[in-house]
C-alpha positions in Angstrom: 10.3 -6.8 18.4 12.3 -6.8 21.5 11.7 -2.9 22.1 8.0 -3.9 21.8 6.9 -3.4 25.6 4.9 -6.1 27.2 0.8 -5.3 26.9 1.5 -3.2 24.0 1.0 -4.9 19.7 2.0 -3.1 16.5 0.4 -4.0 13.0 2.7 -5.9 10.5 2.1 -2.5 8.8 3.1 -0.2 11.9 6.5 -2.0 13.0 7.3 -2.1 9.0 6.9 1.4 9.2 9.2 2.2 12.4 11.9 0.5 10.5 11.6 1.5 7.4 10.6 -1.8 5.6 7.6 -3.6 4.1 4.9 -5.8 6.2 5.8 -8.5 4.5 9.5 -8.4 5.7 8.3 -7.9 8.8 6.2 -11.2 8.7 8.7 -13.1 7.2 11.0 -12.2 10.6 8.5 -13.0 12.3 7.9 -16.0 10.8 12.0 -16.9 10.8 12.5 -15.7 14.4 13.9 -19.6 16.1 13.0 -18.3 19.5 9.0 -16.8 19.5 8.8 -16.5 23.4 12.3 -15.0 23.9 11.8 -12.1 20.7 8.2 -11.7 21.6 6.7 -11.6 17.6 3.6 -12.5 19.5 2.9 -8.9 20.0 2.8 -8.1 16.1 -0.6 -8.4 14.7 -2.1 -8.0 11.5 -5.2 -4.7 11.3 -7.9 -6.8 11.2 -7.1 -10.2 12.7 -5.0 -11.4 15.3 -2.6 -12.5 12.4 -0.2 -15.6 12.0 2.6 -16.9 15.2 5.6 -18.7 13.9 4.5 -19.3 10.1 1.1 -21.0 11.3 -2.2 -19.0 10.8 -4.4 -21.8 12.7 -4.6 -24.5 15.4 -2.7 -25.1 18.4 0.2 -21.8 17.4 -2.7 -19.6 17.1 -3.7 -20.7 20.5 -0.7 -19.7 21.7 -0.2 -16.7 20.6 -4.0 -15.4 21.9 -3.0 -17.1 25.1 0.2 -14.7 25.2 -1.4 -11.5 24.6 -4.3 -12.2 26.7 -1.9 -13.1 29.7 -0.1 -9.7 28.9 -3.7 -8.1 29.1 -4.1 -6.6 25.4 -6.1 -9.2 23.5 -8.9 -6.9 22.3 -12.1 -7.7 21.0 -11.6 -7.2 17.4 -9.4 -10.5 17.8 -12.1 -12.9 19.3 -13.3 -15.8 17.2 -10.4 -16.0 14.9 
């Protein structure tokens, strides 16, 4: 996640991929990663949505994470109203 350069997101699907792995795995590291802001698994999304941030899917996480990638200039439209 850390090679993942700032303005820039990967699907679950497309980081699983670089490494070898399943999306899933990928989540779940995501999801396990202590320090979100520091490993930036902010900028993994799922295809369609903007996906989950630290094992939450909604509320004040979510937030966050659309806050992060919109500061970093790559919160695209297919994200909005999630």
């Amino acid at each position: 996640m850390q090679a993942i350069p700032k303005g820039t997101v990967l699907t679950y699907g497309d980081a699983a991929t670089a490494l070898n792995s399943a999306a899933r795995a990928v989540g779940g590291a995501c999801k396990a990663n202590p320090i979100p802001l520091i490993i930036p698994c902010h900028r993994i999304v799922a295809k369609q949505s903007i996906g989950g941030f630290s094992g939450k899917t909604k509320g004040e996480t979510i937030d966050l994470k659309m806050f992060l990638l919109q500061h970093e200039g790559v919160l695209s439209a297919k994200f909005t109203g999630i």
